[in-house]
C-alpha positions in Angstrom: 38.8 123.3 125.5 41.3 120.4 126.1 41.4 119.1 129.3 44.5 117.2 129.6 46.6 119.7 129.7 49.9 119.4 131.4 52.2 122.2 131.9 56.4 121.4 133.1 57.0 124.6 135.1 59.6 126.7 136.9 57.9 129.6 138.8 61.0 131.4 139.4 61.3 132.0 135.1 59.2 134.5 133.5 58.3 132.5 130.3 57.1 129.8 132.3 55.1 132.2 134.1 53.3 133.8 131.0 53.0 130.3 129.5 50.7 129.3 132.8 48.8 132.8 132.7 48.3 132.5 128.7 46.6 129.2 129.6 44.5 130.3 132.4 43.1 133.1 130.6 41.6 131.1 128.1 40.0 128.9 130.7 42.5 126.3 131.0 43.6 125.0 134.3 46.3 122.8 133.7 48.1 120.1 135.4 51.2 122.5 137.2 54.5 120.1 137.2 57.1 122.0 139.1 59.6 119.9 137.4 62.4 121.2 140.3 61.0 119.6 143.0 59.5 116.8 141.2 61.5 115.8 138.3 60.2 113.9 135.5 61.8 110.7 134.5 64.6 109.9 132.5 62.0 107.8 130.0 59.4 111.0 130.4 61.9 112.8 129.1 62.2 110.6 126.4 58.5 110.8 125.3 58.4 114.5 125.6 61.3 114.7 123.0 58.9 112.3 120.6 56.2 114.8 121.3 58.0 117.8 120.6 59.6 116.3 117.5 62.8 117.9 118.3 66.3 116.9 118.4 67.0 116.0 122.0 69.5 118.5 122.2 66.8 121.3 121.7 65.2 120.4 125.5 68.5 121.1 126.8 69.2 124.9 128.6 73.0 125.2 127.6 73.8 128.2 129.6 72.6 126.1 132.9 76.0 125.4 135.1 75.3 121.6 135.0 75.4 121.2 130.9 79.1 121.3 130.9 79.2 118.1 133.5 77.3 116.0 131.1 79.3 117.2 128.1 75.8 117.5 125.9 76.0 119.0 122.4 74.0 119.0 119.3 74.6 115.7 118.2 73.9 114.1 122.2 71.1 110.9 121.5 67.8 111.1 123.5 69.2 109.1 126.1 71.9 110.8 127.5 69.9 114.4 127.4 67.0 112.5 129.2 69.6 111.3 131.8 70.8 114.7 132.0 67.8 116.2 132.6 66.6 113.4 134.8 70.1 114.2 137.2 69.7 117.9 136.6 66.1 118.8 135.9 67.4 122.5 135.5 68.8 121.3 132.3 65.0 121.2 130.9 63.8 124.0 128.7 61.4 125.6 129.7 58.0 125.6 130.0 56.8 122.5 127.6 53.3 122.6 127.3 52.1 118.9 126.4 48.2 118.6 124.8 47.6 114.6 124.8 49.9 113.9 122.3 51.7 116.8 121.3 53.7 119.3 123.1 55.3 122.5 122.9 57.9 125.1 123.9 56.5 127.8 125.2 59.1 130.0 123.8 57.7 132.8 123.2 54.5 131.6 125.7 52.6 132.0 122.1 53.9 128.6 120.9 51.4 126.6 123.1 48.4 128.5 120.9 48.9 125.7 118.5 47.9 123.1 121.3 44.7 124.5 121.7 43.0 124.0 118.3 
């Protein structure tokens, strides 16, 4: 079982929540970052994109009141989502799940099952 897990949380959202419960019922207590109160970095942000290998624009939660204000979109570079996000961590999808030196979505919570191999 790894144990460097890390797991960038919202309690309040119900993916999140299965995501942490997934992990704990396979024996994994993971480090919990409520990424609301303690918001990661604009350069965190950065290397969670490389881990993901997504386009930046993929960490983003469009539908969150603040998007609009940064005027983000598909094409938005690393650093101005990471900015974003580092302004208004609400903007961060939700839950990533990050393994040493990968990470996941944990959309659907199954996604992170490819961590633990």
């Amino acid at each position: 079982m790894p144990d460097n897990v890390v797991i960038y949380h919202n309690p309040r959202c119900s993916k999140s929540r299965q995501t942490l419960e997934l992990l704990r019922k396979r024996g994994i207590e993971p480090k919990v970052v409520e990424y609301l109160k303690d918001p990661p970095s604009a350069s965190r942000i950065k290397e969670l994109i490389g881990l993901l290998g997504i386009a930046p624009a993929e960490l983003v939660r469009t539908k969150e009141v603040p998007f609009e204000k940064h005027r983000l979109g598909k094409e938005s570079s690393a650093d101005a989502v990471a900015t974003a996000i580092a302004a208004d961590p609400i903007l961060l999808e939700r839950p990533v799940v990050v393994v040493g030196q990968r990470a996941v979505i944990g959309r659907p919570p199954e996604n992170v099952l490819a961590l633990l191999r």
